[in-house]
GUDRENGU-836225 format. One record per residue (C-alpha): residue number from 1; residue in one letter; z negated, x negated, y. Coordinates in Angstrom, 1 decimal. Layout:
   resi   resn       pz       px       py
    NUM      A        Z        X        Y
...
REM end
This chain:
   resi   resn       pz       px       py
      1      X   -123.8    -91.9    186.0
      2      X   -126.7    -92.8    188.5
      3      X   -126.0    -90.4    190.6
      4      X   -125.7    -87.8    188.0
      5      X   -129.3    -88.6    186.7
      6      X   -130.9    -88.7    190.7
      7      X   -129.0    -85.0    191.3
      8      X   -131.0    -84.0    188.2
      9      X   -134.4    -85.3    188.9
     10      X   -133.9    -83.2    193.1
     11      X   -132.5    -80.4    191.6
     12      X   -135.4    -78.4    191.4
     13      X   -136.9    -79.8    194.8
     14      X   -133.5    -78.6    196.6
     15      X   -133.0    -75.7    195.0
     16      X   -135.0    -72.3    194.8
     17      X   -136.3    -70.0    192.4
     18      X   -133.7    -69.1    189.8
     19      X   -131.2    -71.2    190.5
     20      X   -132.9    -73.9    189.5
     21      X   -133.9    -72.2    186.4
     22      X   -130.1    -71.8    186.2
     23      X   -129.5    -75.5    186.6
     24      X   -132.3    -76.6    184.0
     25      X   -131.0    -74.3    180.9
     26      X   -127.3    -75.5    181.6
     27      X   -128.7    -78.9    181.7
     28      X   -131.3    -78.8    178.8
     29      X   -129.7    -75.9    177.0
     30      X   -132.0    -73.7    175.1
     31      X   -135.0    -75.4    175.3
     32      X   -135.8    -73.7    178.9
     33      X   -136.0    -70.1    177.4
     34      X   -137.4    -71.2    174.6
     35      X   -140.4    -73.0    177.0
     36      X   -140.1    -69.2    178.3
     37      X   -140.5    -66.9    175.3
     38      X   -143.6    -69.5    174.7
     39      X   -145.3    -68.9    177.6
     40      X   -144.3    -65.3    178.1
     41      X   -145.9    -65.2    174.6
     42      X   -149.2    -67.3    175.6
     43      X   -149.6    -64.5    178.5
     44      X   -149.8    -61.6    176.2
     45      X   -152.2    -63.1    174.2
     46      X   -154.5    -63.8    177.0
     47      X   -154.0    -61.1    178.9
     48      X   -154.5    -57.2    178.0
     49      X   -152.4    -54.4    179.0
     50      X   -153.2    -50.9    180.5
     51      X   -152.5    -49.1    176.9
     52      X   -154.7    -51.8    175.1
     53      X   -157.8    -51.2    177.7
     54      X   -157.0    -47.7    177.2
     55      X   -157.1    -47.6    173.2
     56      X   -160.5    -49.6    173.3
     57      X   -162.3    -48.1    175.3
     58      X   -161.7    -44.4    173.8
     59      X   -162.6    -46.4    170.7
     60      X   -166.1    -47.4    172.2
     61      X   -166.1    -43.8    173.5
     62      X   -165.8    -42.1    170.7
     63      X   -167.7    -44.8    168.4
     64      X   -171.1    -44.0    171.4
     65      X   -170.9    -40.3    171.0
     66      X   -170.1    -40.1    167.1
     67      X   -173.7    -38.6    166.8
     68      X   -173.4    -36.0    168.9
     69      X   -170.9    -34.1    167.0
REM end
C-alpha cells in the first residue's frame, strides 16, 4: 500500500506530458477533466479571440463614422 501511494506522489515527476495526465484521470477519475473544462473555460473568458477583436472593432468603426453617412 506504501508503495502504491510513493508511485503516485513521483508519477508526475517521472513521467512526461500526457502520460501523466493519463495516469492522474485513471487515478482521480473525472475530476482531472473536469479541473480541465474549468480552466479551458477560465481562458476564454480572459482571453479574446480573432472573430471577437474583429466584431468590436467594426463595431467601434462603424459607431465613429455613423455621422458621415
Amino acid at each position: 500500500m506504501n508503495r502504491a501511494i510513493a508511485a503516485l506522489c513521483l508519477a508526475p515527476f517521472l513521467l512526461s506530458g500526457c502520460i501523466a495526465v493519463a495516469a492522474a484521470g485513471a487515478v482521480t477519475g473525472a475530476a482531472v477533466g473536469v479541473t480541465g473544462a474549468v480552466v479551458g473555460g477560465a481562458v476564454d473568458a480572459v482571453t479574446t479571440s480573432q472573430a471577437e477583436k474583429d466584431r468590436r472593432d467594426a463595431r467601434k468603426y462603424r459607431k465613429e463614422h455613423k455621422d458621415d453617412r
